[in-house]
TINUFI-789457 format. One line per field, with one value per residue (C-alpha): residue number from 1; residue in three letters; chain; x, y, z. Coordinates in Angstrom, 2 decimals. Example, Ala and Ser with C-alpha at 12.3 -4.5 7.8 and 13.67 -1.06 7.14 Angstrom:
2
vexro c(1,2) $
torgu c(Ala,Ser) $
kevex c(A,A) $
x c(12.30,13.67) $
y c(-4.50,-1.06) $
z c(7.80,7.14) $
***
This chain:
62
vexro c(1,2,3,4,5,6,7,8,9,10,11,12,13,14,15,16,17,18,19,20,21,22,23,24,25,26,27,28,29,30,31,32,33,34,35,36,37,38,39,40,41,42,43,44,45,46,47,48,49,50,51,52,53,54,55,56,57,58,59,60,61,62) $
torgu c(Unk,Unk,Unk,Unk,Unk,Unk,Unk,Unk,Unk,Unk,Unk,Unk,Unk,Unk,Unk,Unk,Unk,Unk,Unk,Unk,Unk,Unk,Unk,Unk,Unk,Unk,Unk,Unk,Unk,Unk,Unk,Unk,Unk,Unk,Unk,Unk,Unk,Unk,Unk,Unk,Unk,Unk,Unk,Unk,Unk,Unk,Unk,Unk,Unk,Unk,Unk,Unk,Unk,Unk,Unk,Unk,Unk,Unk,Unk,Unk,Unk,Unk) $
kevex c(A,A,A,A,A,A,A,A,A,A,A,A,A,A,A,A,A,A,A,A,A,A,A,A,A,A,A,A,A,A,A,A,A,A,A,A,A,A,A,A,A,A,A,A,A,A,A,A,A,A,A,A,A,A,A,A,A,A,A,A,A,A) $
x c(16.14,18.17,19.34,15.64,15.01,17.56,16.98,12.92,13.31,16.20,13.20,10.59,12.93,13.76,10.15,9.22,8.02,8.99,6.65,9.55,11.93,9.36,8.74,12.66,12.73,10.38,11.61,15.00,13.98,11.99,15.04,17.40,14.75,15.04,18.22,18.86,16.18,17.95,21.66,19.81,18.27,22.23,23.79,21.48,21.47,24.73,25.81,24.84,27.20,30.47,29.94,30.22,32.69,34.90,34.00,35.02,38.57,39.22,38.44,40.94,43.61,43.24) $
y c(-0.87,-3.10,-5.46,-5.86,-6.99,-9.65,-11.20,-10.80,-12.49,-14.72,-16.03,-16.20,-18.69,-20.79,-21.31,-22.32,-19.31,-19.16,-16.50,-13.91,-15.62,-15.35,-11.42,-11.22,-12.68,-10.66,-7.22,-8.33,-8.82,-5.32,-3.40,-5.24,-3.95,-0.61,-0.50,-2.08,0.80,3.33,1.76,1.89,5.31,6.86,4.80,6.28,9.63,10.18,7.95,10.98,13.04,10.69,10.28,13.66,14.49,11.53,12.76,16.33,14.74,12.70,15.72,18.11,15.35,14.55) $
z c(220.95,218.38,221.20,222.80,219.29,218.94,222.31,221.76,218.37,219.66,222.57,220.55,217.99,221.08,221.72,218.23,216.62,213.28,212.39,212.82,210.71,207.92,209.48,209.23,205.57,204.09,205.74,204.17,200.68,200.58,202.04,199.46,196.73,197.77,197.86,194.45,193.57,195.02,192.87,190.34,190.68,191.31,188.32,186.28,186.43,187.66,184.09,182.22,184.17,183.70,180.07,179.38,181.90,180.15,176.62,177.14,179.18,175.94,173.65,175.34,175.21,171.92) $
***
């Protein structure tokens, strides 16, 4: 499926369609926002987690 999508996309560039680089441009920028969403998502709540995890390690060395 992934390779009839390059060469489709790869004949359709030859030909002069730029349409899917702009398709390909703006599928990339909302996949890089969910994954920044998603980072962001993890950092946060598993922040929480480390902090006190770190805390209670410092405590017990102390």
């Amino acid at each position: 499926m992934y390779l009839v999508l390059i060469i489709a996309a790869g004949t359709l560039a030859v030909f002069g369609a730029n349409v899917v680089f702009e398709a390909v441009d703006l599928l990339l920028f909302v996949l890089s926002g969910i994954n920044v969403t998603a980072l962001a998502v993890f950092t946060f709540k598993h922040w929480e987690v480390y902090k006190i995890n770190n805390n209670k390690e410092y405590k017990t060395a102390v």
